[in-house]
N, C-alpha and C positions, 0 to 999 in steps of 0.2 A: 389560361393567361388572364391575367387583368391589365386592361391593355388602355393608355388613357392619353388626349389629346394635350397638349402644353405650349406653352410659352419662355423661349431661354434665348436671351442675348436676340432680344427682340424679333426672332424666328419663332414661328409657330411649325409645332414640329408633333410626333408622335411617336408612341413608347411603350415598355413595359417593367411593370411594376416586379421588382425581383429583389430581395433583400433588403425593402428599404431602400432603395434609389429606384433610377428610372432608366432602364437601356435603351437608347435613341434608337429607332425602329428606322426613323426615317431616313437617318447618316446609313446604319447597315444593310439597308435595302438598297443603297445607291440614290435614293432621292426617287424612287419609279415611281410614288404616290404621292400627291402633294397632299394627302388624309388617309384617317381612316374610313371614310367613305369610300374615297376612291377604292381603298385598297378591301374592302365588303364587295367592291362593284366588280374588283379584279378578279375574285372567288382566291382571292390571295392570301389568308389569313393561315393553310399550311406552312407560308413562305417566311409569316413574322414568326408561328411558332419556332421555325428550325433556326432564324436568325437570335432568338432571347434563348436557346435552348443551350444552359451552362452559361450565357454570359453574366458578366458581374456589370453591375451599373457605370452609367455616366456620369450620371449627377445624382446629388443626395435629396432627396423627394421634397425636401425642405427649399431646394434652389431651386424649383422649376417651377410655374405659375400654371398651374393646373385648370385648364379651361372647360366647358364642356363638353362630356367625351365625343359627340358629336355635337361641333357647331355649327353643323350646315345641312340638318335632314332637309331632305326634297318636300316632306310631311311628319309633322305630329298630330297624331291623333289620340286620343285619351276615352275613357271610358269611365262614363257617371255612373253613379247606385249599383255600384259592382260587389257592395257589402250587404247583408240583408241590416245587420248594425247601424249601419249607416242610414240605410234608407227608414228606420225609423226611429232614430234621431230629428230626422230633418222632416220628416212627414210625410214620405213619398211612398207610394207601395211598391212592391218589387217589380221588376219589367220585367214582360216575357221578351224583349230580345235586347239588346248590348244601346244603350244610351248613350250616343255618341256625339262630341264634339271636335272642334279644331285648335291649334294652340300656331302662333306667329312664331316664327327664330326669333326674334327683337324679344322675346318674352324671356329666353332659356340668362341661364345666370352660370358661374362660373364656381367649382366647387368651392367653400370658402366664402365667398364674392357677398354682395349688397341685394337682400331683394328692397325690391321701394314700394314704399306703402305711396299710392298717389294720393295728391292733393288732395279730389277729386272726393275721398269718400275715406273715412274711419274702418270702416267696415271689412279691413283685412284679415283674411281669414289663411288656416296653415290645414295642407292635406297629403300626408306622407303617401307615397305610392312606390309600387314595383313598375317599372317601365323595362320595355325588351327591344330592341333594336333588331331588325331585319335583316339577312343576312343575302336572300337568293329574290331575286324578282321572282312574282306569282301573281296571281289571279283565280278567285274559286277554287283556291287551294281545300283540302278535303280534311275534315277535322281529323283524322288519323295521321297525315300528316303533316300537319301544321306547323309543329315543334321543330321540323326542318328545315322549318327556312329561316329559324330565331338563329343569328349570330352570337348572341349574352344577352345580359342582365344587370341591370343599375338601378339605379336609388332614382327617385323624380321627386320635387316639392311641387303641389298644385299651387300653387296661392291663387287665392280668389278675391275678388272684393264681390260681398255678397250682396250689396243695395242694387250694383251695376247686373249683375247676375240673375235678380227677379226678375228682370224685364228684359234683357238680353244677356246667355250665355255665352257668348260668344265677345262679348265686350268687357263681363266679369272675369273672363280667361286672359283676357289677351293686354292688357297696362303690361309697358317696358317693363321687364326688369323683375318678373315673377315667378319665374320657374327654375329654380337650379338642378340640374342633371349632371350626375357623377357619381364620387369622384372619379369609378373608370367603371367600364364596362369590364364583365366576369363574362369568359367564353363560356355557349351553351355546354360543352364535353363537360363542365366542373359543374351543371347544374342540369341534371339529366330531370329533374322533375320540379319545373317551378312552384309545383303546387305542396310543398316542404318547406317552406320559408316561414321565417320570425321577424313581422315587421315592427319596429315600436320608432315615434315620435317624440322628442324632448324636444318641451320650451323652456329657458331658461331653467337646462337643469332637470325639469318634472316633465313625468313620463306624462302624457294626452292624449296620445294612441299606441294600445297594444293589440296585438292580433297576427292570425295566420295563413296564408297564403290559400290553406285549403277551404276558406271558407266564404271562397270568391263565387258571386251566382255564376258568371260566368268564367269559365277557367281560361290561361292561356291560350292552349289550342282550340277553345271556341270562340274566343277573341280576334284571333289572327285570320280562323276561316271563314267567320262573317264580315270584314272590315275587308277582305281580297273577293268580299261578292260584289262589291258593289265599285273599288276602285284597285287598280296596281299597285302593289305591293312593292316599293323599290329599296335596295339595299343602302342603306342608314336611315331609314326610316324611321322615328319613335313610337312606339306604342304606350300611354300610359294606361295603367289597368284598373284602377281604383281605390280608394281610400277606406279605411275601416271607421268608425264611430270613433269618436271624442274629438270631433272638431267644434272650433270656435262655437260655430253658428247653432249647436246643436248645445249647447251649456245655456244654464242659469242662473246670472246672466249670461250673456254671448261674450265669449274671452276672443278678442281682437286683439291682434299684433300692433306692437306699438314701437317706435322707436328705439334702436339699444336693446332690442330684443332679439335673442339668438336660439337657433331653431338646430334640430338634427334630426337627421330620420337615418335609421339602421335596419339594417336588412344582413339576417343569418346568410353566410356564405361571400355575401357580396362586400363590405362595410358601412360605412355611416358619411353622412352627405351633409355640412353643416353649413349656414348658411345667416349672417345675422340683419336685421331689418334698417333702414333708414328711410326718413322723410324724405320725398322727392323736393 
């Protein structure tokens, strides 16, 4: 299923993606979830399958305001120099264990939607990712099993301001308005090995980042089972996993998003997550 949060007739509602429209999950389940959170936290996701199973749409994909697929994780957490690519671009050497940060809801962006370059700094940079959503609370989950408690798979945009990010990551993450996630979340059944994927970035147009999912230092299920050592694992949680080389900050010059600038990242299996820039 590709199953994705929305906006229609000023109700915030949720759905699945079937022929090009969108079957309201939320009217055919009776209203028992007021999310898809709630409804990852219900272990209820056989319930939407058999509700969208044959139905034909509500609404035509183009009337509904596509938010992001989860707009209220408990936690996002994201995963730095997860490319070796990457890591020397930017001059880092490789980690021996998963380089972890935090990211704010106030950050996440809505597919489509505005990222904002803030005031505060030129210095906006673009980092296409594969992000996975949680499905089953854990803890010191066991890297054999790990991939069991991913719910899907979506598209993430990191945006960084990279001046704010020398000196604190956690400040260069987290400016309103940086991160769009979407446009839906791909159940894990349709994506049995996330380590098969074709991720590429276009800015205006021209590809920035290409690359493949297998060639992450750390993979999903070692992702999932060192982030559940150290805190609980809860159901619509975000994970983002990392970015490959050809970011801004790693070119000659440093290519910064600017204004009227429109950005996409696509992901084989999953689709593409566009998102275009303005000045705050």
């Amino acid at each position: 299923m590709r199953l994705v949060t929305f906006r229609h007739a000023d109700s915030l509602k949720f759905g699945a993606v079937v022929d090009g429209g969108v079957v309201d999950l939320s009217a055919r389940t009776g209203g028992r979830w007021p999310s898809l959170r709630a409804v990852l936290e219900a272990r209820a996701l056989p319930e939407l399958a058999a509700a969208a199973n044959g139905a034909t749409p509500d609404f035509p994909l183009d009337a509904v305001a596509l938010q992001p697929v989860i707009p209220d994780p408990g936690k996002i957490l994201c995963v730095g120099i997860n490319y070796a690519s990457h890591a020397g671009e930017v001059g880092r050497a490789l980690p021996s264990h998963p380089s972890v940060f935090s990211r704010f809801t106030s950050t996440l962006v809505a597919p489509g939607g505005a990222m904002v370059r803030p005031r505060a700094s030129g210095d906006f940079d673009y980092e296409g990712e594969l992000a996975l959503v949680i499905g089953a609370r854990c803890r010191a989950v066991p890297r054999e099993r790990a991939l069991s408690v991913v719910a899907g798979y979506t598209c993430f945009i990191d945006g960084s301001v990279r001046d704010y990010q020398k000196h604190s990551v956690t400040a260069g993450k987290n400016f309103p308005g940086t991160g769009p996630l979407g446009p839906w979340l791909v159940t894990a059944d349709e994506i049995p090995d996330p380590q098969t994927l074709e991720l590429t970035t276009r800015l205006n147009g021209t590809v920035v980042q290409h690359d493949t999912t297998d060639h992450m230092i750390f993979d999903v299920a070692a992702i999932v089972s060192y982030l559940s050592t150290f805190t609980p694992l809860e159901p619509g949680d975000v994970i983002a996993t990392g970015t490959p080389d050809g970011v801004g900050l790693g070119r000659k010059p440093p290519l910064w998003m600017k204004a009227g600038d429109r950005l996409e990242v696509e992901i084989s299996s999953i689709g593409t997550l566009g998102a275009h820039v303005v000045d705050e």
